[in-house]
C-alpha positions in Angstrom: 75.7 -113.5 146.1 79.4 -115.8 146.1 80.8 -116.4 148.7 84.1 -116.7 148.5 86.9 -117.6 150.8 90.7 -117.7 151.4 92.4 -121.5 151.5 95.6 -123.2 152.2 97.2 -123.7 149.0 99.4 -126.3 147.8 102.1 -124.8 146.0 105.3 -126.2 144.6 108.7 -126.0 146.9 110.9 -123.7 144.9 113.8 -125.1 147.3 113.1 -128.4 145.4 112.2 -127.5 141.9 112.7 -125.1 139.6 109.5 -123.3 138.9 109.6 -123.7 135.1 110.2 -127.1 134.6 107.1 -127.7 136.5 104.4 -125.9 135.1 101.9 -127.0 132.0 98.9 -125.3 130.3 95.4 -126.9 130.9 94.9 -130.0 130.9 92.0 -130.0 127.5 95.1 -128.4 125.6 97.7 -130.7 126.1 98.6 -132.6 123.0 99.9 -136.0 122.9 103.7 -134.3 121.9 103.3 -131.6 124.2 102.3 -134.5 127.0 105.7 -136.2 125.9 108.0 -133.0 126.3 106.4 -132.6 129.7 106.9 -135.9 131.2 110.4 -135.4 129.7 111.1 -131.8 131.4 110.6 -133.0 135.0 109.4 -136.5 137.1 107.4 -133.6 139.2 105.8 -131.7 136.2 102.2 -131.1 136.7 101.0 -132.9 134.1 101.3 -136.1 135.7 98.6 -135.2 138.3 96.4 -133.4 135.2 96.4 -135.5 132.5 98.5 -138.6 133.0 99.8 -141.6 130.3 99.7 -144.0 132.9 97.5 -147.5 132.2 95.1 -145.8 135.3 95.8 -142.1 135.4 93.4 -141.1 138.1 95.0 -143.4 140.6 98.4 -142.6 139.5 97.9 -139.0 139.9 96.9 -140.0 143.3 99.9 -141.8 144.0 102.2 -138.6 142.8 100.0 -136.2 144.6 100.6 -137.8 148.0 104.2 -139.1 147.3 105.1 -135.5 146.2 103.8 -133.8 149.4 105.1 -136.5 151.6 108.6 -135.6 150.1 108.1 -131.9 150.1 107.5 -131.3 146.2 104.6 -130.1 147.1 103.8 -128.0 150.2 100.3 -126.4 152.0 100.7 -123.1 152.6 100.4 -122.6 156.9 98.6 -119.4 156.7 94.8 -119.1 154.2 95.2 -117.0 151.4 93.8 -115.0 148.2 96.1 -115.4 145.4 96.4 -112.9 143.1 97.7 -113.8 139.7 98.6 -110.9 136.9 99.6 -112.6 133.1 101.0 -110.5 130.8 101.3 -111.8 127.0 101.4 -110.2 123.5 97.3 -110.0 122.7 96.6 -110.9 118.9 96.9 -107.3 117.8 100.6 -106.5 119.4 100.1 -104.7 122.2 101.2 -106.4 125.8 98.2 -107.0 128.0 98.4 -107.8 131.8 95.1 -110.0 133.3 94.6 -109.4 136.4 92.5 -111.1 139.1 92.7 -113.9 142.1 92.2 -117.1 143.0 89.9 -118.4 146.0 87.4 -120.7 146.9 83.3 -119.8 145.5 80.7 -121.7 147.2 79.3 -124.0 145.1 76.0 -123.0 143.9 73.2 -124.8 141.2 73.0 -122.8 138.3 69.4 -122.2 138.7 70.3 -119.7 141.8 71.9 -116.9 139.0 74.8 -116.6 141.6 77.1 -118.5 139.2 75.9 -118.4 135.5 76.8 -120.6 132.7 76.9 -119.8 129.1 77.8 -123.1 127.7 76.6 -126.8 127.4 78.7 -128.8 128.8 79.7 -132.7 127.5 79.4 -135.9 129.2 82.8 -137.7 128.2 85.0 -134.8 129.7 82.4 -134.5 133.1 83.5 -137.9 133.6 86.9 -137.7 133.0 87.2 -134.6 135.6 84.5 -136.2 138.4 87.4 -139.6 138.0 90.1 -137.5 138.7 88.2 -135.5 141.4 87.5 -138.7 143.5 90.5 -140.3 143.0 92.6 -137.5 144.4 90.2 -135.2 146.0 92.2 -131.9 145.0 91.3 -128.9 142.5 94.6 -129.1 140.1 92.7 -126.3 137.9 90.6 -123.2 138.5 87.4 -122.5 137.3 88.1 -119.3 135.0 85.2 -116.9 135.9 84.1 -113.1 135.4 82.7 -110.6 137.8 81.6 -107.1 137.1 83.1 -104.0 138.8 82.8 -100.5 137.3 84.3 -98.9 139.7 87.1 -101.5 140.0 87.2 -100.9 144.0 88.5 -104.8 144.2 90.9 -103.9 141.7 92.2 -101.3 144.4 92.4 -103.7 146.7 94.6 -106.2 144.4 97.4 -103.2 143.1 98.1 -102.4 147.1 99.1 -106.1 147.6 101.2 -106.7 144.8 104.0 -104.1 145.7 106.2 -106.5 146.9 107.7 -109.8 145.1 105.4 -112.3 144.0 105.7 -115.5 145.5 105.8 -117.2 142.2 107.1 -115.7 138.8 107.3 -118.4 136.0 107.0 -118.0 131.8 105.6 -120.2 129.5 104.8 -120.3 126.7 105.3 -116.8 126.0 102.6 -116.0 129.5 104.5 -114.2 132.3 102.8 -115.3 135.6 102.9 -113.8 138.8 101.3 -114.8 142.0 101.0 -112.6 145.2 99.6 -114.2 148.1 96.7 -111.4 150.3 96.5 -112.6 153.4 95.7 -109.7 155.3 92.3 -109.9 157.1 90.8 -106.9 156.4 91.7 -106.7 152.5 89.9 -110.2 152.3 86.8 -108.8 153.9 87.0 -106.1 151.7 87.1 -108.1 148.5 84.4 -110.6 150.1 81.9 -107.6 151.2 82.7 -105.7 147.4 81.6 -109.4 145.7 78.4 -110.2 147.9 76.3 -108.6 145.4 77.7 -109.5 142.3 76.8 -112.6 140.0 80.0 -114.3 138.1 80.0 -115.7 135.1 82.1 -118.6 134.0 84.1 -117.8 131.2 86.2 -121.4 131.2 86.0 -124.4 132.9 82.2 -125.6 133.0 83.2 -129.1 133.1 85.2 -128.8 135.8 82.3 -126.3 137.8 79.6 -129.1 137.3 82.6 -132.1 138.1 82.6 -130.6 141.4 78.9 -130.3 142.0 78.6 -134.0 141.5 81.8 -134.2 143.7 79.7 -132.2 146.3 76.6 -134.2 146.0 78.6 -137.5 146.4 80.6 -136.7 149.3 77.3 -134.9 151.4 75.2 -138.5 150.4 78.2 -139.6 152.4 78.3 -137.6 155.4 75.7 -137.8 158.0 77.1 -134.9 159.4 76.8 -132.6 156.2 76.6 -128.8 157.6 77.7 -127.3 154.5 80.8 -125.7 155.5 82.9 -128.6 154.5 85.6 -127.9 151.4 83.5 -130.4 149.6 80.8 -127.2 149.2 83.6 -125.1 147.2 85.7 -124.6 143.9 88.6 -123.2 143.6 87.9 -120.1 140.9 89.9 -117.6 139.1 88.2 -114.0 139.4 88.8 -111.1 137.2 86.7 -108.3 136.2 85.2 -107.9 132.9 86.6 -104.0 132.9 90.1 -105.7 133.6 92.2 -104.0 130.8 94.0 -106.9 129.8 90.7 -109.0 129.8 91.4 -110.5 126.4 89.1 -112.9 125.0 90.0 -114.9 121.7 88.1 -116.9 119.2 88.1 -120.6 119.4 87.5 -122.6 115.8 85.7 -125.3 114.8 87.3 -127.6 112.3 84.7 -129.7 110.5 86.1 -133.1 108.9 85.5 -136.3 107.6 81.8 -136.1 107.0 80.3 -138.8 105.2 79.0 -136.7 102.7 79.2 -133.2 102.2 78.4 -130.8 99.3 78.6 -126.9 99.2 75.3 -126.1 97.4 73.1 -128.1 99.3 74.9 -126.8 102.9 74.4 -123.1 101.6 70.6 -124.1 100.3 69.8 -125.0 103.6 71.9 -122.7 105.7 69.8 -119.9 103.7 66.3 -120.8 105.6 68.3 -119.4 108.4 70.8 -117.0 108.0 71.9 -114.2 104.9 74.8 -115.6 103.5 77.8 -112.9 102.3 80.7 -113.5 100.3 84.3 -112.1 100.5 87.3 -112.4 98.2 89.2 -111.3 101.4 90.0 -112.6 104.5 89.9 -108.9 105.8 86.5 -108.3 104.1 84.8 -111.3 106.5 86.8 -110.1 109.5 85.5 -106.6 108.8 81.9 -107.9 108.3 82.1 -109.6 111.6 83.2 -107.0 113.5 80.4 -104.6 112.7 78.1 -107.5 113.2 75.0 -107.2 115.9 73.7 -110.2 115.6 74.4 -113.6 115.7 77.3 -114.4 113.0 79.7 -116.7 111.7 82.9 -117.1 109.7 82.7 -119.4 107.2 85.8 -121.2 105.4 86.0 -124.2 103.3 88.4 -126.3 101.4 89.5 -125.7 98.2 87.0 -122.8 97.8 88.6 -119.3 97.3 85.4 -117.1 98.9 85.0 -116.1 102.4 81.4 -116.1 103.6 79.4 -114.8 106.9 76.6 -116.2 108.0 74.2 -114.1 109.6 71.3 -115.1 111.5 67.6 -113.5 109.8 65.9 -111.4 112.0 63.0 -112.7 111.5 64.0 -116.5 113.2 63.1 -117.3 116.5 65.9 -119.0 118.6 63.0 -120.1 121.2 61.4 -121.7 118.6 64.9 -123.0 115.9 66.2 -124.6 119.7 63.9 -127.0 121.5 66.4 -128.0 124.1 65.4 -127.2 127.8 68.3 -124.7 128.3 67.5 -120.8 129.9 66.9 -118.3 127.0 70.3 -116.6 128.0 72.1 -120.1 126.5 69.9 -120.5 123.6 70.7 -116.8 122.5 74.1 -117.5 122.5 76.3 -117.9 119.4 78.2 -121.5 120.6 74.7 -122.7 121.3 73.2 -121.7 118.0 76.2 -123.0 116.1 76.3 -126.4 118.0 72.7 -127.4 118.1 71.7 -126.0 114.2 74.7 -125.5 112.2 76.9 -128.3 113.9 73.8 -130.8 114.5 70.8 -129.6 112.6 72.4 -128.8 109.0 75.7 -131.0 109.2 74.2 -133.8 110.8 77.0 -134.1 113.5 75.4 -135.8 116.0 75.6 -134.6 119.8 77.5 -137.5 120.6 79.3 -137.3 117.5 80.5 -133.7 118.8 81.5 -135.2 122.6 83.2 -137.8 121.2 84.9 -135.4 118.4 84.8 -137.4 115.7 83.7 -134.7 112.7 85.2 -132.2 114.8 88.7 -130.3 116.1 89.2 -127.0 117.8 91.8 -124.2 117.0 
């Protein structure tokens, strides 16, 4: 079961800034432009303590962090909360969409427990980059994005009686309204913490940062002779929302392959036929189509200078257990990232798992 709990927050001081100038996306999606426009829009924009330029970023984002909350930039809430958080956007096919779901703290929990379930490996550069940030500031700048399953959507009920009044914060960007209520009402938290004791969530983003902070943990109770476990060392902060959530949308990310040191169509399509039944398209539509009715393992596959669209389709008759020989749970070997980074990406293109941390053959879109 989670256990989740309110927190103090530390929010922003709306008397001192103004909400939109502060605000940035993740920090894995910042480009090196967007990082400039950032730094430009305000000297208390978030992405200083997220992804800094500084010479040492990880103490410089602790020197913000406490300068800003010694001059009142930055201010703990008085009172623990559940924040509840709706974004509504235009999804891919027109229609506005409103996610809706919370942030609190989640116990931290090993993955082998199934209270908290992964579905992704996770890389070693980007650990470290998150666990250096961790220790130098000892804060949770971004939640863990995770998924929790309610039919009935009784927390759901919950959530729509609190958000009648005005949000405490209401910023857009980039084309993302974002609203944030603060539930601070006793009962309502019980409610939400007695409706999730027997669920298992599943992270949907942030695995880096989930595993950061169970090295965080295991560092600061090797530390503490007087480790008890309720310490806010033992916690995340997490983003909840249910997988029936309406505006639930989840798109597509793509990998851009590049600058391999030798590649040739024929003999990538020889190969990738052991595997899979290859399909060709003259139209985009006809591979998005073909995907869509898949019910199996497929992929979309583009190249350059070629006309043809093609999906790739995993036999029936391959084993994963057997094609993947890493140590991960079945559930992770039967998933499509998996099967696409440890045999298409690895196996057939020869990108190296280092190769793929260190993203040298490969971008994301």
């Amino acid at each position: 079961m989670p256990h989740i709990i309110p927190f103090s927050g530390i929010l922003y001081n709306q008397a001192a800034v103004t909400i939109d100038d502060v605000v940035a996306p993740p920090y894995d999606v910042i480009s090196p432009d967007l990082q400039r426009r950032l730094y430009e829009r305000s000297p208390y924009n978030i992405v200083r303590l997220i992804l800094g330029r500084e010479e040492d970023r990880y103490e410089s984002a602790a020197s913000f962090f406490g300068q800003w909350q010694r001059e009142r930039i930055l201010v703990r809430d008085t009172k623990p909360a559940i924040y509840i958080l709706h974004q509504t956007f235009a999804a891919s096919d027109g229609r506005i969409a409103t996610r809706r779901g919370f942030i609190a703290l989640c116990r931290l929990e090993e993955f082998s427990k199934k209270v908290v379930l992964p579905h992704e490996k996770t890389l070693a550069k980007p650990r470290e980059d998150r666990f250096k940030l961790f220790k130098a500031t000892n804060a949770n700048f971004s939640q863990v994005f995770s998924l929790f399953w309610d039919a009935e959507k009784r927390v759901d009920g919950i959530l729509n009686n609190a958000v009648k009044s005005s949000p405490a914060i209401d910023v857009t960007f980039e084309e993302v309204r974002n609203q944030v209520w603060k539930l601070q009402d006793d009962a309502d938290v019980s409610g939400i913490q007695r409706l999730l004791a027997d669920k298992q969530v599943l992270i949907a983003d942030g695995h880096h940062r989930y595993e950061t902070a169970l090295a965080y943990r295991e560092m600061m109770r090797s530390q503490n002779s007087h480790h008890n476990g309720t310490e806010l060392y033992n916690y995340v902060m997490m983003f909840f929302t249910n997988i029936e959530d309406d505006g639930l949308v989840i798109e597509p990310t793509h990998r851009i392959v590049h600058s391999l040191k030798a590649f040739n169509a024929n003999d990538f399509f020889k190969r990738i036929a052991d595997l899979f039944i290859v399909h060709e398209f003259k139209e985009k539509e006809g591979l998005n189509a073909g995907l869509q009715a898949s019910h199996t393992r497929s992929f979309g596959v583009v190249l350059h200078n070629d006309p043809l669209f093609y999906l790739l389709t995993l036999k029936p008759t391959v084993n994963v257990d057997e094609l993947i020989k890493d140590p991960l749970p079945r559930e992770v070997k039967e998933l499509d990232v998996t099967l696409l980074h440890t045999v298409i990406l690895n196996k057939i293109l020869g990108i190296s798992t280092e190769a793929q941390e260190q993203k040298l053959n490969l971008d994301y879109s």
